[in-house]
C-alpha positions in Angstrom: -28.6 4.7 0.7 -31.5 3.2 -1.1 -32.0 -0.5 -1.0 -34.5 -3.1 -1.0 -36.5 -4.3 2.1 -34.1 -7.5 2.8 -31.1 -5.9 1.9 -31.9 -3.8 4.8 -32.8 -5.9 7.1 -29.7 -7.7 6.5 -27.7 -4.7 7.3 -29.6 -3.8 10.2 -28.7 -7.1 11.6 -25.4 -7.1 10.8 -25.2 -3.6 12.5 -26.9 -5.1 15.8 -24.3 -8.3 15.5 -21.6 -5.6 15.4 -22.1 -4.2 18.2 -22.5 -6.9 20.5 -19.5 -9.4 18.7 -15.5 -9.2 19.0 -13.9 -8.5 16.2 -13.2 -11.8 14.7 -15.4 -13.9 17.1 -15.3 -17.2 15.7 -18.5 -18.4 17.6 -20.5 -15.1 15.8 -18.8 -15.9 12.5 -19.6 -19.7 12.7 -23.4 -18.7 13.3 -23.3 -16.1 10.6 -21.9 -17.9 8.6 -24.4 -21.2 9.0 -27.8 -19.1 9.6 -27.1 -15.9 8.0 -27.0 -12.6 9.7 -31.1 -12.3 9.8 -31.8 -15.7 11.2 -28.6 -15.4 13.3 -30.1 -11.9 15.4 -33.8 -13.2 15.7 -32.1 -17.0 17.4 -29.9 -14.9 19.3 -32.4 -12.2 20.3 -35.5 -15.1 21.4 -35.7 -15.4 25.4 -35.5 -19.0 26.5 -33.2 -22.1 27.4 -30.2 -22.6 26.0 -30.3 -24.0 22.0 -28.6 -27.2 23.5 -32.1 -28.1 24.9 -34.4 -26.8 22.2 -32.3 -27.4 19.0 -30.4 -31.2 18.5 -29.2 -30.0 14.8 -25.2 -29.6 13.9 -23.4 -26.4 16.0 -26.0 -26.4 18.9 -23.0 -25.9 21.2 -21.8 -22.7 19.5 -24.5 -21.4 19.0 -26.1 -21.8 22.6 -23.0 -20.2 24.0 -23.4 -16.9 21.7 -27.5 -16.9 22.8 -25.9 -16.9 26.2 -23.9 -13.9 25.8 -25.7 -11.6 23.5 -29.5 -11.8 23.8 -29.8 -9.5 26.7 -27.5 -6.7 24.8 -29.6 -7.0 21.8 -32.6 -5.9 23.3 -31.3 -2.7 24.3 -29.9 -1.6 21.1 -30.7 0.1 18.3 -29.5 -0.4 15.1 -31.2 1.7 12.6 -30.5 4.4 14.4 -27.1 3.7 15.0 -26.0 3.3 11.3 -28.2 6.6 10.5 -25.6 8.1 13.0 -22.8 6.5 11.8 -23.9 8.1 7.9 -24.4 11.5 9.7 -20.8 10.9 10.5 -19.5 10.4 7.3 -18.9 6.3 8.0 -21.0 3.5 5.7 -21.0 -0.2 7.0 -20.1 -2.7 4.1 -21.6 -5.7 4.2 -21.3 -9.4 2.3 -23.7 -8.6 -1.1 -22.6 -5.3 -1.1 -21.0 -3.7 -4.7 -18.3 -2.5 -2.7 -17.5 -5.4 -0.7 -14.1 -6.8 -1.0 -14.0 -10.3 -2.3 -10.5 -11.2 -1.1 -12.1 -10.6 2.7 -14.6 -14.2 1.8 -10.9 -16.2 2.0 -11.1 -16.2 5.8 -13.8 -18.2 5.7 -11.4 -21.2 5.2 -8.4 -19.3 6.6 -6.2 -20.1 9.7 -7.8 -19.4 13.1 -4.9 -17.5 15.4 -4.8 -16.5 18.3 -8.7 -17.6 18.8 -9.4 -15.3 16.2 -10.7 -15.4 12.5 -13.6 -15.9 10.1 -15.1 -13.3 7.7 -16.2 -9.8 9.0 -19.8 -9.5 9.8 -19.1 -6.1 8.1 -16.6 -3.4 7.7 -17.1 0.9 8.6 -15.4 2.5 6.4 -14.5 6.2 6.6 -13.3 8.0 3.3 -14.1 7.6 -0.5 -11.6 5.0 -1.3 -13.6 1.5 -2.1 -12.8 -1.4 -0.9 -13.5 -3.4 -3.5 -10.6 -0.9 -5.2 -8.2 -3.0 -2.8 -8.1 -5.8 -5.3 -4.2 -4.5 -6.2 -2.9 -3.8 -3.0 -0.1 -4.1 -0.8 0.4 -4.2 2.9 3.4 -2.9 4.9 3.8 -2.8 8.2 6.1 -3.4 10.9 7.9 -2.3 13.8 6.4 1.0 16.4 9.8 1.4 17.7 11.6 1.6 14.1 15.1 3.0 13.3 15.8 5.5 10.7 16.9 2.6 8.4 13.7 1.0 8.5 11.6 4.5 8.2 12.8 5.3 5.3 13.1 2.2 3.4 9.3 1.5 4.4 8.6 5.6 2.8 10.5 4.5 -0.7 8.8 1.0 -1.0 5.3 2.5 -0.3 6.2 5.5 -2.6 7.5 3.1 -5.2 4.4 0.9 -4.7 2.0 3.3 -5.2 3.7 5.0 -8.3 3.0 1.4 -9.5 -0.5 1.9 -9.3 -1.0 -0.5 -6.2 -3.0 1.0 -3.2 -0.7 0.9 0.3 -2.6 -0.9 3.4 -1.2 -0.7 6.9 -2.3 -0.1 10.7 -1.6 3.5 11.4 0.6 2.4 13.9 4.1 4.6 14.6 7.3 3.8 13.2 6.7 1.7 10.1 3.0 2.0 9.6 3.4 6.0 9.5 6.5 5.6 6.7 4.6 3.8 4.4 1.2 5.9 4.8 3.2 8.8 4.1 5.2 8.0 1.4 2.0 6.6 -0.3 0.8 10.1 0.0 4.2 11.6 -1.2 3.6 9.6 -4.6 0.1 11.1 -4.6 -0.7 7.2 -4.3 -3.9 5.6 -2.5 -3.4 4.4 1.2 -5.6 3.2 3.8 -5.8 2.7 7.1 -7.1 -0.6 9.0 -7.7 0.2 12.9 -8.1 -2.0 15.6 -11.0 1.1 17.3 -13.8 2.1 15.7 -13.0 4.2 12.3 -14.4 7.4 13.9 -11.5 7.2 16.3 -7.9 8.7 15.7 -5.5 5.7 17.5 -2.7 6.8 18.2 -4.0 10.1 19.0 -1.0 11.4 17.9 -2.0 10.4 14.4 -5.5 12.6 14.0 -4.1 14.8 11.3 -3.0 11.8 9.4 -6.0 9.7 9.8 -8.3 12.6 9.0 -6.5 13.2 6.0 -7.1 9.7 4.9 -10.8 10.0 5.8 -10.5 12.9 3.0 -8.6 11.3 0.5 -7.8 7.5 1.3 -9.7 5.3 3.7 -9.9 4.3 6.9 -11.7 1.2 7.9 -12.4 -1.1 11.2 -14.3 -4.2 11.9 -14.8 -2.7 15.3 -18.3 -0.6 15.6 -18.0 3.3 15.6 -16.5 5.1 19.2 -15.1 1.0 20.0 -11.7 1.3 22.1 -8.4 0.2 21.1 -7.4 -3.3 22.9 -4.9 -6.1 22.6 -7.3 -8.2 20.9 -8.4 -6.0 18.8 -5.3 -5.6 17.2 -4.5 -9.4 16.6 -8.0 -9.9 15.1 -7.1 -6.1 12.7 -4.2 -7.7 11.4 -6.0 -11.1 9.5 -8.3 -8.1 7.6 -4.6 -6.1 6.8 -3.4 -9.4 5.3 -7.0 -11.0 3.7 -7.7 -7.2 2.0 -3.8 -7.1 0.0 -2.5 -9.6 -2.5 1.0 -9.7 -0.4 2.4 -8.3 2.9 5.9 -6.8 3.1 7.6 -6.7 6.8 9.8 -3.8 7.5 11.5 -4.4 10.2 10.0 -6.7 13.4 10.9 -8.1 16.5 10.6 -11.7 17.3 7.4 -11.0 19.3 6.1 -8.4 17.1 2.1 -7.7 15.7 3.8 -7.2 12.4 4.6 -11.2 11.9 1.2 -11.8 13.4 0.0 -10.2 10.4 2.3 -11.9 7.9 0.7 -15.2 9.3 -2.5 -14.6 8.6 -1.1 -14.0 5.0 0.4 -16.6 4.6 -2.2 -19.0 6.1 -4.2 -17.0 3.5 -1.8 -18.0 0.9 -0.9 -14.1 0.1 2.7 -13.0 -1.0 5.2 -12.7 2.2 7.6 -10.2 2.1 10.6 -9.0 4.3 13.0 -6.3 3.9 16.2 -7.1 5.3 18.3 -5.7 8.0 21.8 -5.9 10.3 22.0 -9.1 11.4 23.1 -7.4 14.5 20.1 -5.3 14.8 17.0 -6.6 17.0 14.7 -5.0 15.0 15.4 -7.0 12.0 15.9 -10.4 14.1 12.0 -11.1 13.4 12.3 -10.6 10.0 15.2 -12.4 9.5 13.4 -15.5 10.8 10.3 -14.6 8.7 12.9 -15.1 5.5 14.0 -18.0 6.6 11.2 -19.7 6.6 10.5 -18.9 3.1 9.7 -15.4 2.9 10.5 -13.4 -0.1 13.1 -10.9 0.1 12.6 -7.6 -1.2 14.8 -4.4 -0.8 12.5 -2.3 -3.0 8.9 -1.1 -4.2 9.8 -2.5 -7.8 10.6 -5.9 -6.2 7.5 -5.6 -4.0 5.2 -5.1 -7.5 7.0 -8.3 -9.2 6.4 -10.2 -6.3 2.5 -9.5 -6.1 1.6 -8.5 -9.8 0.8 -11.4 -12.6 2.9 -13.4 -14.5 5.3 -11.1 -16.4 3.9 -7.6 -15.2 6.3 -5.3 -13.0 9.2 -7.3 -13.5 12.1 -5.6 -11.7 15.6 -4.5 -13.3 18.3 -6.3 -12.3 20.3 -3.7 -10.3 24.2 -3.7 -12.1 27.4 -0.9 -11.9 27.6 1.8 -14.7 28.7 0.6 -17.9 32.3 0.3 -18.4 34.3 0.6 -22.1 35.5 -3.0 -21.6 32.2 -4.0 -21.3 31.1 -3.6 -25.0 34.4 -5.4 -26.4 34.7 -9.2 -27.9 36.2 -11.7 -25.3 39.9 -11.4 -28.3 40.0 -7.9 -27.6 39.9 -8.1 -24.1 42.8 -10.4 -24.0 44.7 -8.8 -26.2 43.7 -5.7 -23.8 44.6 -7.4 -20.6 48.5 -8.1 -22.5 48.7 -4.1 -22.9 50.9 -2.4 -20.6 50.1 0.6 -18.0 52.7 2.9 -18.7 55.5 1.7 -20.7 54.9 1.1 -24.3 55.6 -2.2 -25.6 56.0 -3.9 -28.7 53.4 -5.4 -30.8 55.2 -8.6 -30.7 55.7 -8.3 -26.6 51.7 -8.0 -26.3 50.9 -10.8 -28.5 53.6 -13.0 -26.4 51.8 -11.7 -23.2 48.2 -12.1 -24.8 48.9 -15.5 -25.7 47.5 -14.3 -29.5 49.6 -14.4 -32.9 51.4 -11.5 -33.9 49.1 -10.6 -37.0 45.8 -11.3 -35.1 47.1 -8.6 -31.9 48.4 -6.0 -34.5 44.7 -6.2 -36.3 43.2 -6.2 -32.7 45.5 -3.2 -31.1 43.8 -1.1 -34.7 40.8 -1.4 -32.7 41.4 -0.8 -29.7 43.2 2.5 -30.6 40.1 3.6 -32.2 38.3 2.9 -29.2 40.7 5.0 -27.5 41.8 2.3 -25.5 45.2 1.9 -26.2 47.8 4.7 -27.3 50.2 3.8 -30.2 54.1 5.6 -28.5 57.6 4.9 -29.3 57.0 2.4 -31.7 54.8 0.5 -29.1 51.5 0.4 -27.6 50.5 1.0 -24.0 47.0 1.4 -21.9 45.3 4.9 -22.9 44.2 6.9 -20.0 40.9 6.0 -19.4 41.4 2.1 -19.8 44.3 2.0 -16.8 43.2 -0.2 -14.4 42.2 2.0 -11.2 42.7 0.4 -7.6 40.8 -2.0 -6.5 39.5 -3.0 -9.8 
């Protein structure tokens, strides 16, 4: 990568501020974010007392408790050498200024702080030649590890559907629901990528390595965490605010009351994204998380289509109103169908007994029975008229 002199010093520092920071640190983000990632290392790197003694301006506190912590790890790092391993690697670190840097990611700067957790990314590794910047029409979907078959699939058609829309397909990687709607991204031939809460070189769950490499080839996989970081607890809670920042709208597929998946739908809707829920049996645990999502004034969605209308502008991807097959009744004038409805099944009936039945005169039913029987609706029979075969009322109609 050729860049200017700043630009990569900037990235250096960033790399170095990596390393030593939590995913999602909001002491490190409140310092990047007031010094800038330059200023911010060479404070934090300076020997000396605490910045409560030797600075008096605004955010001493935070920032003497992150000099505390990190100026000793600093020292014995090495950052150019670390992001010239990571390229070796196949992984680039995007950074704030950056072409490729996703905009929508700048919104946690004012977002919701969960679970002690939040702020913008000092960067993002990315692994794979999707952009991020590409992510400006995407969807998330996640949801339940442990999900039923139900759920699986639905999660495969509404990833498959989204993507044959055009929109990229984020999610965690994760079993159950994550999986799903990776691979029926893929199934489309859509774009998917994977947010982890390890480093991006890593395959979490191992279980996952041929999936995950696959993305590396043709998707995207990307992490906040620096390169050969471990999977924790923590890490996952701060992963799901960049899922949620990253996608214009996040559909849950099935969730738990205590699952990471409505963590994520949180963050999006602190983020004021699109919340989405697929539905389930109300008698099915699985679904009890959702449920209370939708109550609360998430949008219900039982398909990809309904997913896109949600997320997409103002009159773009409007979904069809699902309706039964057309019947012949359907394309008749509200006369004929009550002269219809006066026609009996079996036996045939005078013109006069239909037009008493109808509730219509005698001359209008006679004109209206014409064209019906060319509708092959009615039959004309012993000097009567009766239902035709394909107009008798079936049961349960």
């Amino acid at each position: 990568m050729i860049e200017g002199h700043e630009r990569r010093r900037e990235r250096l520092a960033r790399v170095a501020l990596n390393r030593i920071a939590e995913p999602g640190d909001l002491r490190m983000a409140a310092v990047v974010a007031e010094l800038g990632a330059i200023d911010a290392l060479a404070w934090a790197s300076r020997p000396g007392p605490s910045a409560e003694s030797d600075d008096p301006s605004a955010s001493t506190d935070v920032r003497g408790s992150v000099r505390a912590d990190v100026a000793e790890r600093l020292r014995r790092l090495d950052p150019a050498g670390e992001l010239a391993d990571a390229e070796r690697r196949g992984l680039r670190f995007v950074v704030p200024g950056d072409a490729e840097w996703p905009l929508s990611v700048d919104d946690l700067q004012h977002g919701p702080r969960l679970v002690e957790r939040g702020g913008v990314p000092i960067g993002l590794w990315v692994r794979g030649p999707v952009r991020l910047d590409a992510l400006a029409e995407s969807v998330a979907v996640v949801g339940a590890r442990t999900a039923t078959t139900y759920g699986t699939e639905v999660a495969r058609e509404l990833a498959a559907d989204v993507a044959r829309g055009g929109w990229a397909v984020v999610s965690g990687a994760a079993f159950g629901i994550d999986q799903a709607a990776h691979r029926g991204a893929l199934a489309a031939s859509g774009v998917t990528v994977a947010v982890l809460a390890c480093g991006a070189d890593r395959a979490y769950p191992a279980a996952h390595e041929p999936l995950l490499e696959h993305l590396a080839r043709h998707g995207a996989v990307v992490s906040e965490a620096p390169p050969g970081a471990a999977p924790m607890r923590v890490r996952f809670l701060a992963r799901n605010r960049l899922i949620a920042a990253l996608t214009r709208g996040t559909v849950v597929v099935e969730a738990a009351p205590r699952s990471g998946a409505l963590n994520t739908a949180n963050w999006a809707d602190g983020l004021s994204r699109v919340v989405m829920g697929v539905p389930g049996p109300v008698t099915a645990v699985t679904s009890a998380g959702v449920h209370a999502l939708l109550r609360r004034g998430g949008a219900v969605v039982t398909s990809g289509a309904e997913v896109l209308e949600s997320v997409g502008d103002a009159g773009t991807h409007l979904a069809v109103e699902p309706r039964g097959a057309e019947q012949p009744r359907d394309a008749l004038t509200p006369r004929q169908r009550q002269v219809l409805d006066g026609v009996p099944v079996a036996r045939p009936a005078p013109t006069t007994a239909v037009a008493r039945t109808a509730g219509v005169g005698a001359a209008e039913t006679e004109r209206t029975l014409d064209e019906l029987l060319a509708r092959g609706l009615v039959d004309a029979a012993d000097g009567g008229w009766r239902l035709a075969e394909p107009a008798r009322p079936t049961l349960g109609a």
